[in-house]
C-alpha positions as CSV (number, residue, x, y, z in Angstrom):
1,X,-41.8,-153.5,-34.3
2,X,-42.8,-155.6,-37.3
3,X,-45.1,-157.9,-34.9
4,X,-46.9,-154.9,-33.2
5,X,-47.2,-153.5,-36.6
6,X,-48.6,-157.1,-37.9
7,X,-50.9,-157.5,-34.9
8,X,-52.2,-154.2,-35.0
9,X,-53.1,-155.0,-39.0
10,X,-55.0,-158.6,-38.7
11,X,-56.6,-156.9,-34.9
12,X,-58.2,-154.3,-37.3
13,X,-59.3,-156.5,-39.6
14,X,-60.8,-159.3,-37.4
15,X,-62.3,-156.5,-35.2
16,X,-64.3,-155.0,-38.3
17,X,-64.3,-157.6,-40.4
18,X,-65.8,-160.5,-37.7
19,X,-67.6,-158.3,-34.8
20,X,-66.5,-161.0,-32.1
21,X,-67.8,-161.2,-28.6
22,X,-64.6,-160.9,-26.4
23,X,-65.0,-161.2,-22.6
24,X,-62.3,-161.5,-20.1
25,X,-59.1,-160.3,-21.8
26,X,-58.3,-158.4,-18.4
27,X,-57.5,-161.7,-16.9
28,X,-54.6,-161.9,-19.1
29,X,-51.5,-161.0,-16.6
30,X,-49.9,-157.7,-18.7
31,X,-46.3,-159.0,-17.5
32,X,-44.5,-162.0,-16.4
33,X,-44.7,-165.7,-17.8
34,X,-47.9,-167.1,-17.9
35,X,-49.4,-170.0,-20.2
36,X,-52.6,-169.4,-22.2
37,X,-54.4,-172.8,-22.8
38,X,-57.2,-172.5,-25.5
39,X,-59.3,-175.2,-26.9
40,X,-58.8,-175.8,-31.1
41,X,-61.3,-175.7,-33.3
42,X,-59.1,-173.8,-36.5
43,X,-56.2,-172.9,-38.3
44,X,-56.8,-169.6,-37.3
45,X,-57.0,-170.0,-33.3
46,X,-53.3,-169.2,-33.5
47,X,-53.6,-166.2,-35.2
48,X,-56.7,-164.9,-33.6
49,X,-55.6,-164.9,-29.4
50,X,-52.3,-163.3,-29.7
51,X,-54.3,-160.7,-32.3
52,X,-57.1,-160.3,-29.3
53,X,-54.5,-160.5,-26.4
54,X,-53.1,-157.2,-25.3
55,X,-49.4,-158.7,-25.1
56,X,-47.4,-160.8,-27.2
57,X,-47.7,-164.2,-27.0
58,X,-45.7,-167.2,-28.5
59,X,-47.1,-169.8,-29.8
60,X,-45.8,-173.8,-31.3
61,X,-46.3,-174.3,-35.5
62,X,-45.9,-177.4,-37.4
63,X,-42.5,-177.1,-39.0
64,X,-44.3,-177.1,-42.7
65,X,-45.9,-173.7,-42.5
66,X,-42.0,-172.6,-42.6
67,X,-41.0,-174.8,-45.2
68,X,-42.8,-173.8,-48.3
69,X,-41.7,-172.8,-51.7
70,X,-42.7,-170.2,-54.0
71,X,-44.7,-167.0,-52.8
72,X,-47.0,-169.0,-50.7
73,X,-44.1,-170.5,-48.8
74,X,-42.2,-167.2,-48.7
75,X,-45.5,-165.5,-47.5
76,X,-46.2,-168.4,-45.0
77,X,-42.8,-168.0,-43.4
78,X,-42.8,-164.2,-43.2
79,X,-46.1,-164.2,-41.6
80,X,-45.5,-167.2,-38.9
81,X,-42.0,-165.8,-38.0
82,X,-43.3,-162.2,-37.8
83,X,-46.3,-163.4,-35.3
84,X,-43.5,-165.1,-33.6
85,X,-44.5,-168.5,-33.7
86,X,-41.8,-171.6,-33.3
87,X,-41.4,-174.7,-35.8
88,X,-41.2,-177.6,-34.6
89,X,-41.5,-181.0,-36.2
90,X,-44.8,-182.6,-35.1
91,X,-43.8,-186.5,-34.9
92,X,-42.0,-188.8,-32.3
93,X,-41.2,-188.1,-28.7
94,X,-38.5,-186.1,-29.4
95,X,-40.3,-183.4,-30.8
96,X,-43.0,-183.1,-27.8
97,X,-39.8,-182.8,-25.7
98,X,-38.2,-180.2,-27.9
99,X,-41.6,-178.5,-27.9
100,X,-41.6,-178.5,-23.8
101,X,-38.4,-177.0,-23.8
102,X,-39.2,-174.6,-26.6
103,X,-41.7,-173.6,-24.1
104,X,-40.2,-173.5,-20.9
105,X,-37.5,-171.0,-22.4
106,X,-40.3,-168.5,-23.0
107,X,-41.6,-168.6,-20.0
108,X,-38.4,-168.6,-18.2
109,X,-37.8,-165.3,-19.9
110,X,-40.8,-164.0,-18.6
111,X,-42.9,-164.4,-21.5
112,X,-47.0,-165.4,-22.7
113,X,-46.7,-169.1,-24.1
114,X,-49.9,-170.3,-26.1
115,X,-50.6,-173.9,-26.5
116,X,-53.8,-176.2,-26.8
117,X,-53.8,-179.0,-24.5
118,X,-56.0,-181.3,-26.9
119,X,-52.8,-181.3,-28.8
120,X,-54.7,-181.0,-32.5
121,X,-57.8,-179.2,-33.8
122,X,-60.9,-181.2,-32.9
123,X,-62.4,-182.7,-36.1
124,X,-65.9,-182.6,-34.9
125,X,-66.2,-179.8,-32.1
126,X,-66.2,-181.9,-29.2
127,X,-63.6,-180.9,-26.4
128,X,-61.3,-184.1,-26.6
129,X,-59.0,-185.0,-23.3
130,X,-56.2,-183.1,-22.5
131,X,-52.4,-184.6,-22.8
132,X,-50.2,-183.8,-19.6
133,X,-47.9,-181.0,-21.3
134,X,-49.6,-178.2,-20.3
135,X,-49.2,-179.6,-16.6
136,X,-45.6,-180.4,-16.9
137,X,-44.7,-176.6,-18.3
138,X,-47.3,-175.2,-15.2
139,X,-45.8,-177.6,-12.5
140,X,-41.8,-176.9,-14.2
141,X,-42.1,-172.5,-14.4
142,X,-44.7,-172.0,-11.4
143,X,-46.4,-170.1,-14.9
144,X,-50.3,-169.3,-14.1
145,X,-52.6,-170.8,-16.7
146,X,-55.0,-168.8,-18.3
147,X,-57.9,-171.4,-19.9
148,X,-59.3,-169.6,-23.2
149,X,-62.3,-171.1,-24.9
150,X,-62.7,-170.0,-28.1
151,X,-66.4,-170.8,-30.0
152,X,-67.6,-170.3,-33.4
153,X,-63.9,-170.0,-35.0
154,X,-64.3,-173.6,-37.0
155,X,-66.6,-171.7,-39.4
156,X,-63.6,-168.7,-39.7
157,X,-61.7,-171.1,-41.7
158,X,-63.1,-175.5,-41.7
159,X,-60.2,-178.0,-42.0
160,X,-58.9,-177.8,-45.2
161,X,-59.8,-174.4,-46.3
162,X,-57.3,-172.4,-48.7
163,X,-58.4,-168.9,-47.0
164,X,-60.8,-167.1,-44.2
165,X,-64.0,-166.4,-44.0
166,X,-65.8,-163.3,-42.6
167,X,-67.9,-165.2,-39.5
168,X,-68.0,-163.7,-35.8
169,X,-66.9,-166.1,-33.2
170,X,-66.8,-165.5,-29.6
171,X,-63.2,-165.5,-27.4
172,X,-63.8,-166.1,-23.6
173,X,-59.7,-165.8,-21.3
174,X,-61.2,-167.3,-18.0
175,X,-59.4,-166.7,-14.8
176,X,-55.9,-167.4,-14.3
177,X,-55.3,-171.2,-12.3
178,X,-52.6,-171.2,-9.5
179,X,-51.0,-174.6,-9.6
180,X,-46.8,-172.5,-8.3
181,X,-47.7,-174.6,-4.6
182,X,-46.7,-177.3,-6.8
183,X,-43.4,-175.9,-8.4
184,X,-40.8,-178.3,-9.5
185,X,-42.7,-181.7,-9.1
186,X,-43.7,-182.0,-12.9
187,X,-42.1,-185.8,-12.9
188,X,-45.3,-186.9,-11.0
189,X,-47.5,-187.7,-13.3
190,X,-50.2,-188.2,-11.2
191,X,-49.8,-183.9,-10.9
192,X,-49.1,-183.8,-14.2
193,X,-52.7,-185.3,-15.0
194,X,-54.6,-183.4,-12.2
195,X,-53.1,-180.3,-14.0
196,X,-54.0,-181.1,-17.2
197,X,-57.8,-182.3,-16.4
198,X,-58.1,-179.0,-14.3
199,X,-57.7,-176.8,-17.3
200,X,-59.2,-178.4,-19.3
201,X,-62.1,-178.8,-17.3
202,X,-61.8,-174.8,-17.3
203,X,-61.7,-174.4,-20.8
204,X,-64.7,-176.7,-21.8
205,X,-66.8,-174.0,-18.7
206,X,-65.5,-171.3,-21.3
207,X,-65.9,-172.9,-24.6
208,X,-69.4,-174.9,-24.0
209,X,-68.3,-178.0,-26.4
210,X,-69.1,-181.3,-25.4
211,X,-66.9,-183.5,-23.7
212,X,-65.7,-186.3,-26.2
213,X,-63.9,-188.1,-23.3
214,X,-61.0,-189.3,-25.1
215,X,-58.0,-188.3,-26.8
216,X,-57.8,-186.4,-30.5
217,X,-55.8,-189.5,-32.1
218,X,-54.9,-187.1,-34.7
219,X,-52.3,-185.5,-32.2
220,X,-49.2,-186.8,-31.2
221,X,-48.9,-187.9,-27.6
């Protein structure tokens, strides 16, 4: 209840407030687990798809937005865990495999998983090379992948800004990618790349960005 009530609030306000141009939402599946892979460009990426989306969609968060104190750590946490995003820690090879199986779970219990296969926001708008996760949670649940390019959002909120601006940005959900003839071999990583560089190549068609051809360095592998 507190979620709908939540996305119903910040879908009002983006709607009015921004005037985006939103194409393709229908491609969304209304049921079952699928994966939504977006490019990054902002902070508020993760709040803006699952706002748009028309179901409710789980997405990772660095473990700090949850560890705050004072009002703007109590209001951090309230508003992360009521959108029904997941901490994890963002360091070490342990995380990324807590963060697969964080993911898997969802989709396992039929649910929308949202993660960005460049791994971090792009510092410059470029659309940097995808890491393999995305194809090992496609390959592992049979999920389909719905590529999302989002454009114009950087200006919504640059890295390091305190709070949001007022800008309209454009939010493109492409169709969904099939990859369940595949189901079960996510230890090739030869699949797990073809995956990977498939929906990404999708989401840079949606998105427009230039191709930086390597990978954010600012993400983890």
């Amino acid at each position: 209840m507190l979620y709908r009530i939540l996305r119903r609030i910040v879908r009002t306000l983006v709607l009015v407030g921004c005037r985006p141009v939103i194409e393709g939402v229908e491609n969304l599946p209304a049921t079952g687990p699928v994966i939504v892979a977006g490019n990054h460009l902002s902070f508020m990426d993760s709040v803006l798809i699952p706002a748009i989306a028309l179901r409710r969609m789980t997405f990772l968060a660095k473990a700090e937005y949850f560890e705050g104190s004072g009002l703007g750590g109590t209001l951090s946490r309230w508003f992360f865990t009521s959108m029904g995003h997941v901490p994890v820690p963002r360091t070490g090879r342990r995380a990324s495999l807590q963060s697969l199986e964080l993911a898997l779970e969802v989709l396992r219990r039929g649910g929308a998983f949202g993660i960005y296969p460049e791994g971090s926001r792009s510092p410059d708008g470029r659309l940097y090379r995808a890491r393999t996760g995305v194809g090992y949670l496609a390959l592992a649940s049979g999920a389909p992948v719905v590529p999302v390019g989002l454009v114009g959002t950087a200006e919504l909120m640059p890295i390091g800004a305190r709070l949001p601006r007022l800008r309209r940005f454009t939010l493109r959900f492409g169709a969904p990618l099939d990859f369940s003839e595949h189901l079960g071999q996510e230890r090739s990583a030869r699949l797990r790349r073809q995956v990977a560089d498939e929906v990404m190549e999708a989401i840079g068609a949606l998105s427009g960005q230039e191709r930086a051809g390597v990978y954010n360095e600012r993400a983890e592998a």
